[in-house]
GUKE-549477 format. One record per residue: residue number from 1; residue in three letters; x, y negated, z of N, C-alpha, C, O, CB in turn. Coordinates in nm, 4 decimals, decimal comma. Glycine has a CB too. Layout:
# residues N
{NUM; ALA; {X; Y; Z}; {X; Y; Z}; {X; Y; Z}; {X; Y; Z}; {X; Y; Z}},
...
***
This chain:
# residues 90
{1; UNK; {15,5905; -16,8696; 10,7984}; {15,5081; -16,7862; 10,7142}; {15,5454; -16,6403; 10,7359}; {15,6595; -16,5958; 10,7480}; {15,5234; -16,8256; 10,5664}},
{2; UNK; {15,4219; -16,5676; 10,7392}; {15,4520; -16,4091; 10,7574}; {15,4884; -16,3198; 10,6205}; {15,3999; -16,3167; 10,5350}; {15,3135; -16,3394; 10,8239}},
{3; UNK; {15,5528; -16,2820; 10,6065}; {15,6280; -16,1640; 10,4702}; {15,6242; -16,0501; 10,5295}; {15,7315; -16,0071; 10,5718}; {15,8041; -16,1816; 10,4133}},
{4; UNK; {15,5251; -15,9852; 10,5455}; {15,5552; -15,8780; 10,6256}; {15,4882; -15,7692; 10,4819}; {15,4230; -15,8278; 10,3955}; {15,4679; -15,8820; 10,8098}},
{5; UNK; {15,4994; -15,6912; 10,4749}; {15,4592; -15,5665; 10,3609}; {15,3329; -15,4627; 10,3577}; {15,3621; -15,3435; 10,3675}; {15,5712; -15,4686; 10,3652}},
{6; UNK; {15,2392; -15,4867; 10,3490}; {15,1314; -15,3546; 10,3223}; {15,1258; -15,2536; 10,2889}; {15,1962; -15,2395; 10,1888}; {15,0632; -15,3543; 10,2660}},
{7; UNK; {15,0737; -15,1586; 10,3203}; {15,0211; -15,0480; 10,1752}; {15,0019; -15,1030; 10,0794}; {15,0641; -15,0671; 9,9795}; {14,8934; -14,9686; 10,1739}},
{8; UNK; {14,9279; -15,1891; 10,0728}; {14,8705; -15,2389; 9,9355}; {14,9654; -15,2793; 9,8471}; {14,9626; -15,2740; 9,7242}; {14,7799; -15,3507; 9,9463}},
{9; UNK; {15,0472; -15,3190; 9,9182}; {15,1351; -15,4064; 9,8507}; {15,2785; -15,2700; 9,7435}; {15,3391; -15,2887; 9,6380}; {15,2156; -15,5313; 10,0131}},
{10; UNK; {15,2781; -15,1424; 9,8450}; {15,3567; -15,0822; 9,7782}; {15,3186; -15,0305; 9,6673}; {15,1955; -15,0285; 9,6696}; {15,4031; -15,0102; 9,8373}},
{11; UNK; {15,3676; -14,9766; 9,5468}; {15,3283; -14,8823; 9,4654}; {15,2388; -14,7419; 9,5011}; {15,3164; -14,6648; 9,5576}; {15,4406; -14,8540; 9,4169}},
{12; UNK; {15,1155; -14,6862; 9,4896}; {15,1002; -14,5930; 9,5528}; {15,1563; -14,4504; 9,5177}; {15,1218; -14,3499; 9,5797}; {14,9896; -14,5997; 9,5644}},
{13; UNK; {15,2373; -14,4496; 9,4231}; {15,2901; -14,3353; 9,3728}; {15,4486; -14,3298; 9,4872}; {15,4871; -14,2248; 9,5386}; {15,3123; -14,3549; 9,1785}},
{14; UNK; {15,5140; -14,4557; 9,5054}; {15,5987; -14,4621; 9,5723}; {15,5874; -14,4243; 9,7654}; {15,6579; -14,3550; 9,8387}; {15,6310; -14,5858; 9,5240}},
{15; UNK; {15,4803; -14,4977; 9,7877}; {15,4190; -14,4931; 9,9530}; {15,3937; -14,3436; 9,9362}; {15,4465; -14,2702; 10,0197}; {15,2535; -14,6018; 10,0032}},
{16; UNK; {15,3326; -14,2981; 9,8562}; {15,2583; -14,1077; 9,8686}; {15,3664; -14,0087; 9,8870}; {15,3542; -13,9126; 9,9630}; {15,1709; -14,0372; 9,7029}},
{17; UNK; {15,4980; -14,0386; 9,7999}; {15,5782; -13,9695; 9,7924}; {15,6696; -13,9921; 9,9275}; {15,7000; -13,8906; 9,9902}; {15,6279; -13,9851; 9,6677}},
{18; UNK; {15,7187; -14,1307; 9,9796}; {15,7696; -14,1426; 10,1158}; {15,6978; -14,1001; 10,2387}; {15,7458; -14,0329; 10,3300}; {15,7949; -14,2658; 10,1342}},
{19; UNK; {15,5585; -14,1545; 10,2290}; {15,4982; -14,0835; 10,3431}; {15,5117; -13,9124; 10,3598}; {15,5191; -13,8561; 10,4691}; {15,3497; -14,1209; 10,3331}},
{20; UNK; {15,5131; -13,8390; 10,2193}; {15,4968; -13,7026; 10,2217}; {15,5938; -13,6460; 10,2894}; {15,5771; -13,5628; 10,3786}; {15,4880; -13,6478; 10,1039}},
{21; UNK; {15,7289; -13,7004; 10,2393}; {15,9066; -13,6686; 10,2872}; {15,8799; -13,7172; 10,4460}; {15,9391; -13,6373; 10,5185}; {16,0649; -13,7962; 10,1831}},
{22; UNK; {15,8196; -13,8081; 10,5159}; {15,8189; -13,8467; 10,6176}; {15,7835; -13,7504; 10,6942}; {15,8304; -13,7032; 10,7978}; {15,7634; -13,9415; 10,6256}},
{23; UNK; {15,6304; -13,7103; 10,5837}; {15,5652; -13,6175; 10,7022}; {15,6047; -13,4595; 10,7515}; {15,5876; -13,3938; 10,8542}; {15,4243; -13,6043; 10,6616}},
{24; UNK; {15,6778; -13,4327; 10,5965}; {15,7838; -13,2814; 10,5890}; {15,8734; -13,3087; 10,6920}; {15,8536; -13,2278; 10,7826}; {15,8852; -13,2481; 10,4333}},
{25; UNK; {15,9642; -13,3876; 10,7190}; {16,0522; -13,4207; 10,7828}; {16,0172; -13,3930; 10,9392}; {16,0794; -13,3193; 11,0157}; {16,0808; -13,5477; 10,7418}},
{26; UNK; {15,8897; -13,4789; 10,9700}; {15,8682; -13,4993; 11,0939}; {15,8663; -13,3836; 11,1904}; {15,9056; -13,3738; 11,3066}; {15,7621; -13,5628; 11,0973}},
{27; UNK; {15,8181; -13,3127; 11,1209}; {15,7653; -13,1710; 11,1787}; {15,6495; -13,2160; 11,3179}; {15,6751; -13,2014; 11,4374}; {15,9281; -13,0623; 11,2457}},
{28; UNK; {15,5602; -13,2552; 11,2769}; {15,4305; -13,3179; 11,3599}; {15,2971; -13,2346; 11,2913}; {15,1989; -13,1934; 11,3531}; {15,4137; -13,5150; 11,3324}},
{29; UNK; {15,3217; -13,2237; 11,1578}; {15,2182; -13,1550; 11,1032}; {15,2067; -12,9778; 11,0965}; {15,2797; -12,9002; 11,0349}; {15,2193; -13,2121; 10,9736}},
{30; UNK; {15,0964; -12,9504; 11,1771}; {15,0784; -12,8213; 11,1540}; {15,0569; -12,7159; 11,0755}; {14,9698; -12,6601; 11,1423}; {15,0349; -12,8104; 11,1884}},
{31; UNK; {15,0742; -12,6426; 10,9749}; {15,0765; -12,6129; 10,8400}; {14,9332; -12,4855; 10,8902}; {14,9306; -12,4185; 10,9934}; {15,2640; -12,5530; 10,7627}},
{32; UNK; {14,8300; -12,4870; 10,7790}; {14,7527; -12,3795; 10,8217}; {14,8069; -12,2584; 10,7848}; {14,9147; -12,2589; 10,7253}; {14,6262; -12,3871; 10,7773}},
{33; UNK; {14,7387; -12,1319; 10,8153}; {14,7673; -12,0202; 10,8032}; {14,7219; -11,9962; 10,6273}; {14,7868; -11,8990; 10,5888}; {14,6952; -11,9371; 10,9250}},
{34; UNK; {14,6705; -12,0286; 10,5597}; {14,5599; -12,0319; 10,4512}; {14,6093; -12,0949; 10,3365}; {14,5617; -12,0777; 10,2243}; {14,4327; -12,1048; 10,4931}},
{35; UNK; {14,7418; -12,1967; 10,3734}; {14,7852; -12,2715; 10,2786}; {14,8866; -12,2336; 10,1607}; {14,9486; -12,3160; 10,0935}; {14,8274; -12,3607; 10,3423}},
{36; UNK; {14,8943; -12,0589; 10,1439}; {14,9353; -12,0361; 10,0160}; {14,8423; -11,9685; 9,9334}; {14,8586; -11,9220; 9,8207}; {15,0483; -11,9706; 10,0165}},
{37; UNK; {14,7583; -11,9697; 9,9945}; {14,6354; -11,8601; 9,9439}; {14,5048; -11,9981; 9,8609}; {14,4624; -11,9846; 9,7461}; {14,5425; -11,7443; 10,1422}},
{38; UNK; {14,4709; -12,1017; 9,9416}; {14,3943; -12,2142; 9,8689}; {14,4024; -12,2662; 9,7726}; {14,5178; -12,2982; 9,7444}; {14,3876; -12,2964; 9,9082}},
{39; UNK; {14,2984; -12,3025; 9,6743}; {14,3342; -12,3680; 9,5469}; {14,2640; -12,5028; 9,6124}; {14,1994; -12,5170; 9,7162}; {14,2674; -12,2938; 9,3843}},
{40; UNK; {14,3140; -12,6209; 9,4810}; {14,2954; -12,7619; 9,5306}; {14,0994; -12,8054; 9,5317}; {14,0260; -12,8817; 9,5945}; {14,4024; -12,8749; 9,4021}},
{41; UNK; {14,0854; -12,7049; 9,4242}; {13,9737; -12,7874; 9,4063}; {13,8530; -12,6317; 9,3584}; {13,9127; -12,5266; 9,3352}; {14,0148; -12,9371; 9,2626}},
{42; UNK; {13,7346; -12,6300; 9,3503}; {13,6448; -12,5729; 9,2402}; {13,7323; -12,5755; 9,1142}; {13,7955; -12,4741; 9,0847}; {13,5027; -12,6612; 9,2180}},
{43; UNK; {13,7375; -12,6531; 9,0609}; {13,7413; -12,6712; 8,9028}; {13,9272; -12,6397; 8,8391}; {13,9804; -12,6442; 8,7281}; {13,6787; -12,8682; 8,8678}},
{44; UNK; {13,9796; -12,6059; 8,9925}; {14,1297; -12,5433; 8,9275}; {14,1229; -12,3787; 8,9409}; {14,0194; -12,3235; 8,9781}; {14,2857; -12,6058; 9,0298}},
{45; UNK; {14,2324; -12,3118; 8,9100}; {14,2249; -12,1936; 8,8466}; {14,3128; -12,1277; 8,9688}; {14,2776; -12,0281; 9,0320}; {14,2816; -12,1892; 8,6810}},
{46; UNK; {14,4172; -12,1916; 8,9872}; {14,5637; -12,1159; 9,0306}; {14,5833; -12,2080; 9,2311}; {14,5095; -12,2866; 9,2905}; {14,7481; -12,1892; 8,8596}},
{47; UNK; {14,6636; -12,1685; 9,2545}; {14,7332; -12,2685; 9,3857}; {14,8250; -12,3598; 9,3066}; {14,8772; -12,3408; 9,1968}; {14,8390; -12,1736; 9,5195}},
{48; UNK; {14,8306; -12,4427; 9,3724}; {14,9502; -12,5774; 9,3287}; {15,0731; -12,5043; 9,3094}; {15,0851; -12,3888; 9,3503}; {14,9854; -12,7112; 9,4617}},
{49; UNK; {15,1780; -12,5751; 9,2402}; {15,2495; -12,4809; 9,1941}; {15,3706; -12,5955; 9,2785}; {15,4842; -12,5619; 9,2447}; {15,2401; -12,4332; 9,0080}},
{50; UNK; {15,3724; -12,7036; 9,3649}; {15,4573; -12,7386; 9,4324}; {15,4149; -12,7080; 9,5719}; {15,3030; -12,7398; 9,6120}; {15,4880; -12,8606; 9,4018}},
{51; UNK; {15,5097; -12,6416; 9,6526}; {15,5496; -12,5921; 9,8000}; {15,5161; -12,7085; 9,9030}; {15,5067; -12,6838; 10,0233}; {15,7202; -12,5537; 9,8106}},
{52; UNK; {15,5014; -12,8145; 9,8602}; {15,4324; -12,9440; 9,9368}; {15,3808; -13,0432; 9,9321}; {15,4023; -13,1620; 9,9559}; {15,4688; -12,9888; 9,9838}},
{53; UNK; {15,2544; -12,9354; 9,8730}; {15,1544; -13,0396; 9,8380}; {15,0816; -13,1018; 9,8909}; {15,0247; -13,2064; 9,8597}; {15,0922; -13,0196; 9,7816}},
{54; UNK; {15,0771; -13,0107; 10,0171}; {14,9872; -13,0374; 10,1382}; {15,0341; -13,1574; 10,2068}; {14,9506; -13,2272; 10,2643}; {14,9847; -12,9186; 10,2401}},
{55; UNK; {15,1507; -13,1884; 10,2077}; {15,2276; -13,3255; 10,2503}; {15,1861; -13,4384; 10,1866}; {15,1886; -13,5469; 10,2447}; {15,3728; -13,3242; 10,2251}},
{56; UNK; {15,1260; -13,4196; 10,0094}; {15,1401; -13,4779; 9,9327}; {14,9784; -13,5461; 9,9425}; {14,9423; -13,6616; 9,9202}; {15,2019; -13,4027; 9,8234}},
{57; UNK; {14,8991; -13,4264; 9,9847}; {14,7597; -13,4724; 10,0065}; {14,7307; -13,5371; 10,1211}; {14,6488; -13,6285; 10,1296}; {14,6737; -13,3741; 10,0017}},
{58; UNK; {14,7974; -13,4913; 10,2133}; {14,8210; -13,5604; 10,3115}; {14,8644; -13,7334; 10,3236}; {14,7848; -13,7896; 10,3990}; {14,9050; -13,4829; 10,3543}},
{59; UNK; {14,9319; -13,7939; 10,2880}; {14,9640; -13,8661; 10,2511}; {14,8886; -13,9795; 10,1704}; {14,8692; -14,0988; 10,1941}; {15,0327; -13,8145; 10,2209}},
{60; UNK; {14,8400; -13,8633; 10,0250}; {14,7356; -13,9342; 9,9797}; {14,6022; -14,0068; 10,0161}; {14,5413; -14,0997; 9,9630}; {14,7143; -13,8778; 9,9234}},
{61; UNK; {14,5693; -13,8945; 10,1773}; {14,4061; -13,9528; 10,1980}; {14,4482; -14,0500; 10,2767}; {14,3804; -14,1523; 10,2857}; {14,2755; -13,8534; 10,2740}},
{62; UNK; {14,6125; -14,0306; 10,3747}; {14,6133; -14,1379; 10,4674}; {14,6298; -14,2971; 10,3727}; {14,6085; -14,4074; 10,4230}; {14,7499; -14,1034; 10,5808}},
{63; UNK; {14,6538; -14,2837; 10,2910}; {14,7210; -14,4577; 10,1913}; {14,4997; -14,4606; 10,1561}; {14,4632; -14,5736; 10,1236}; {14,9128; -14,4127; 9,9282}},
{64; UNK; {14,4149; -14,3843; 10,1610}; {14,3429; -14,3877; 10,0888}; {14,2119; -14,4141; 10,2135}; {14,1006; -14,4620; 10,1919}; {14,3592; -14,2681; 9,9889}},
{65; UNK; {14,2585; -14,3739; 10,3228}; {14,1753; -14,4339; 10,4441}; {14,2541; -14,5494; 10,5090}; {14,2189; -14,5664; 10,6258}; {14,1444; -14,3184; 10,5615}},
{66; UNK; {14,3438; -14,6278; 10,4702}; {14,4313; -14,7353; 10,5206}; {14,3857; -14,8241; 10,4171}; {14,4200; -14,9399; 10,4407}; {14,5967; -14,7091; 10,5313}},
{67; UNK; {14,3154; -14,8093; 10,3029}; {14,2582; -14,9142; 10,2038}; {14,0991; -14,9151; 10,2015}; {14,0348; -15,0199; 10,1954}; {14,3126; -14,8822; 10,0517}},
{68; UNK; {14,0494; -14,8060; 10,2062}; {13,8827; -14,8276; 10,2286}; {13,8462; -14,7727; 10,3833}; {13,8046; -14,6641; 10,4237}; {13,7811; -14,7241; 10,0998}},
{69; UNK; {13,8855; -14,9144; 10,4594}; {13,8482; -14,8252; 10,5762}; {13,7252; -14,8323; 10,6314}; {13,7204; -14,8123; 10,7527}; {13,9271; -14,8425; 10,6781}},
{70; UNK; {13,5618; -14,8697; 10,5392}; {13,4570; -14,8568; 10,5645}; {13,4010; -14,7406; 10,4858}; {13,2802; -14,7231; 10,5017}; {13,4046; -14,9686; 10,5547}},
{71; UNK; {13,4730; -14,6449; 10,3918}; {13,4196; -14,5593; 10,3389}; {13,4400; -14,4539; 10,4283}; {13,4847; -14,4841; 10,5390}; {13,4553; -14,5461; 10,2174}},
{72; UNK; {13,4089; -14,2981; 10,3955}; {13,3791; -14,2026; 10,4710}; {13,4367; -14,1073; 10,3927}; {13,4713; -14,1368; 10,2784}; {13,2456; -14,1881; 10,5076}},
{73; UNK; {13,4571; -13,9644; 10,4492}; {13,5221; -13,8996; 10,3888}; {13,3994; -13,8528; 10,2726}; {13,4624; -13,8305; 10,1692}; {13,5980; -13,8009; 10,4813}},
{74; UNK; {13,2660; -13,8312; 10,2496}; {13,1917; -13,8138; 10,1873}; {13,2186; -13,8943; 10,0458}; {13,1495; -13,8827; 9,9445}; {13,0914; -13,8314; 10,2606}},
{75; UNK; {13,3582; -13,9956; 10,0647}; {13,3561; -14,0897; 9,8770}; {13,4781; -14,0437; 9,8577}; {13,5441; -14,0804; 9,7605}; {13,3499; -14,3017; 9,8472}},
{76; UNK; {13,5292; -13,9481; 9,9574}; {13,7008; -13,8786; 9,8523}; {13,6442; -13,7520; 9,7648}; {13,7159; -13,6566; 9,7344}; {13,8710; -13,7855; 9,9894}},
{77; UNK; {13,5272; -13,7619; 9,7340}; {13,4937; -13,6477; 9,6478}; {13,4712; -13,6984; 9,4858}; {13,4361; -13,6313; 9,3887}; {13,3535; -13,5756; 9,7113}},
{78; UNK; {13,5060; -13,8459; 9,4958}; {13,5155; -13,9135; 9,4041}; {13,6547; -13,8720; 9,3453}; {13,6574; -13,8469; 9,2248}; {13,4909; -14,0456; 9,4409}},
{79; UNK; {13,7937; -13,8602; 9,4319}; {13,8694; -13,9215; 9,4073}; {13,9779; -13,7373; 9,3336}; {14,0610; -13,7074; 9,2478}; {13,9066; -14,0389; 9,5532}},
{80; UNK; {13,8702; -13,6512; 9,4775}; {13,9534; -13,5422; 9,5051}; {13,8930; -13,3624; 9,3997}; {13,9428; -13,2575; 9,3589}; {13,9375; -13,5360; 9,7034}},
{81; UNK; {13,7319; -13,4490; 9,4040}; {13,6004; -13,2817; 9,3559}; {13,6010; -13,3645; 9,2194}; {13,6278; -13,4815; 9,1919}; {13,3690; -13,2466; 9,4651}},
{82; UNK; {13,5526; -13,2332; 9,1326}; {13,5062; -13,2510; 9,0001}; {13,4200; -13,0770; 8,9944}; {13,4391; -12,9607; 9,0301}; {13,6614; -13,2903; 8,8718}},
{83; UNK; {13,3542; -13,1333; 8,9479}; {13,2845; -13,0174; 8,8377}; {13,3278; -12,8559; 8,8258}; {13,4321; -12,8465; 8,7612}; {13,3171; -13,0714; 8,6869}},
{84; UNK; {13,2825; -12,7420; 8,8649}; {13,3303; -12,6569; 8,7410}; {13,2965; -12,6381; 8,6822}; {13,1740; -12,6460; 8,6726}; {13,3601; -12,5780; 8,7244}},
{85; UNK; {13,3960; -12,5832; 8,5605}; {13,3802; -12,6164; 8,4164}; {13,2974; -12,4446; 8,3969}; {13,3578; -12,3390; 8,4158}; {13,5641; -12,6605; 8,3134}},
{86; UNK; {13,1408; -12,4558; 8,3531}; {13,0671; -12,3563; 8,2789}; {13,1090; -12,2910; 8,1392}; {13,0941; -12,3479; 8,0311}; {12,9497; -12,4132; 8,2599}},
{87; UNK; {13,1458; -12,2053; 8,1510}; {13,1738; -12,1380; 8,0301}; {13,0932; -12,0657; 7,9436}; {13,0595; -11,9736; 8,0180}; {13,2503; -12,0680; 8,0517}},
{88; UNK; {13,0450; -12,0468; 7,8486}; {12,9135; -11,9270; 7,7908}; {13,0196; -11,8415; 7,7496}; {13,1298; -11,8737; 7,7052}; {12,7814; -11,9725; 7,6406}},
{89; UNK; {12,9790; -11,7449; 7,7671}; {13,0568; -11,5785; 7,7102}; {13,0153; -11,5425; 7,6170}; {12,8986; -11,5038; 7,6216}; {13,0450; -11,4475; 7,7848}},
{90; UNK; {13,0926; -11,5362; 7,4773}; {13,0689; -11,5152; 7,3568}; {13,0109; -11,3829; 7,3546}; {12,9760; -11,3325; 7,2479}; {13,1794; -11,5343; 7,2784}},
***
C-alpha cells in the first residue's frame, strides 16, 4: 500500500507557510522592482505590513493551482479580489 502525502492532505496554513520559507530560502524567485510600492488588492488601503508576503502569495496560488487544476486564473478572484468599499462624503 502507498502512504505517500499530498497537498491535500497537509494543513494549508502549514504547506503556505513551508513552501513560503522554501521559496525565501531558495533564492529562485525574482523579486519585482514594484514590490514595496503595491497594495494587495482594490479594497486595501496600505502595502502588507509583512516583508514576505510575496513568498506568502506565492505559495498560496501554487497549493491553490495543485488543487483546482481545471480552474483558471480568472476563479482566484474569488479567493484573492473583493469590492471597493464606496464611501458617501458627508
Amino acid at each position: 500500500m502507498n502512504n505517500s502525502t499530498t497537498v491535500k492532505d497537509i494543513p494549508a496554513t502549514l504547506f503556505i507557510s513551508s513552501y513560503a520559507d522554501f521559496l525565501k530560502r531558495g533564492g529562485q524567485v525574482e523579486l519585482p522592482s514594484w514590490l514595496s510600492i503595491v497594495k494587495t488588492g482594490i479594497h486595501r488601503k496600505n502595502t502588507p505590513h509583512n516583508p514576505d508576503w510575496f513568498f506568502f502569495r506565492l505559495a498560496s496560488l501554487a497549493r491553490k493551482f495543485y488543487i483546482n487544476k481545471e480552474k483558471g486564473v480568472g476563479s482566484l478572484t474569488k479567493s484573492y479580489g473583493k469590492k471597493k468599499k464606496k464611501r458617501i462624503k458627508a
